[in-house]
C-alpha positions as CSV (number, residue, x, y, z in Angstrom):
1,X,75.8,123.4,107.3
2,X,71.9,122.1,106.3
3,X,70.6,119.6,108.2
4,X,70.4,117.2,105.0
5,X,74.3,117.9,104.7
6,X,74.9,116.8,108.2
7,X,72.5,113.8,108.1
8,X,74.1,113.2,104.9
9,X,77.7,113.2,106.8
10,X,76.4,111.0,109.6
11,X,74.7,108.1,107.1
12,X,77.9,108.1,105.3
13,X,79.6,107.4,108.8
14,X,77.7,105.1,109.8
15,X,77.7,103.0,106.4
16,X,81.3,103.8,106.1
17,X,82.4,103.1,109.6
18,X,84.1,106.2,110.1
19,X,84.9,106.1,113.7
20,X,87.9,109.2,113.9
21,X,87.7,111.4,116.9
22,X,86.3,114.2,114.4
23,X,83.4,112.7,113.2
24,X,82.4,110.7,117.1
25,X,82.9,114.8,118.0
26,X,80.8,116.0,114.8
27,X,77.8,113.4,115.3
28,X,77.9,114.0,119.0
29,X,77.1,117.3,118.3
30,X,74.5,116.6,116.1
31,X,72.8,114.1,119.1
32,X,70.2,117.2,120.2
33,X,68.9,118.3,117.0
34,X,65.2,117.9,116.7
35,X,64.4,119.1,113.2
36,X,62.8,115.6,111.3
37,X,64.3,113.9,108.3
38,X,61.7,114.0,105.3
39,X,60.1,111.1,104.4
40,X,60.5,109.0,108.0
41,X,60.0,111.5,110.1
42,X,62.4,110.8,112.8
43,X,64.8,113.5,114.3
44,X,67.8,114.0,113.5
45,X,69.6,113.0,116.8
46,X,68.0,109.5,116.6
47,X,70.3,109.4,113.5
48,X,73.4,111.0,115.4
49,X,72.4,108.0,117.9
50,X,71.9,104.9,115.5
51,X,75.4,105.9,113.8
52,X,77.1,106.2,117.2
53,X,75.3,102.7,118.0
54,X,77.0,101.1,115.0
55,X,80.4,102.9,115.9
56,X,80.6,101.0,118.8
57,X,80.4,104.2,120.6
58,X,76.9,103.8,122.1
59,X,74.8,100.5,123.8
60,X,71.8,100.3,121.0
61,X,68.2,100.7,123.4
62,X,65.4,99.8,122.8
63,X,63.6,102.9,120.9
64,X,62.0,101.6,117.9
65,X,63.2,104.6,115.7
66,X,66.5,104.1,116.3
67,X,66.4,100.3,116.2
68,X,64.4,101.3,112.2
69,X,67.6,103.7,111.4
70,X,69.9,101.0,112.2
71,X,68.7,98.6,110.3
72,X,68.5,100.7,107.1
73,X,72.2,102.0,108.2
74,X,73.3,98.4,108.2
75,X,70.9,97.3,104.9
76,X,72.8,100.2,102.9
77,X,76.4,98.9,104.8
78,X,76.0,95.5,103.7
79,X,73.9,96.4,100.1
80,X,71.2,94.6,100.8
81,X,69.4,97.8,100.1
């Protein structure tokens, strides 16, 4: 699968609240990868890790790129966007 495809799987999560086993298991997988999302420039995993934050399956830290990702998770959850 392309990286967009699976950072398109884990936004749709995230916004959709998709919290099955299989998708925790397919975004956990997805918590290493380095390769950077065009435009923003963060890595992937911080992605895998703001989703899991909203989940409920992580505690949200303090990194400012995830904390960023969250909040455009959450703008695009709640169509403020």
């Amino acid at each position: 699968m392309a990286y967009m495809e699976i950072a398109n799987r884990i936004r749709s999560a995230a916004v959709n609240g998709d919290n099955s086993r299989a998708t925790v298991d397919f975004i956990r997988e997805n918590l290493q990868v380095s390769l950077k999302l065009p435009i923003i420039h963060i890595p992937l995993g911080k992605l895998a890790f703001a989703a899991l934050c909203m989940l409920g399956e992580e505690n949200k830290d303090d990194d400012e790129d995830v904390q960023y990702l969250i909040e455009l998770l959450e703008s695009e959850r709640t169509g403020t966007v």
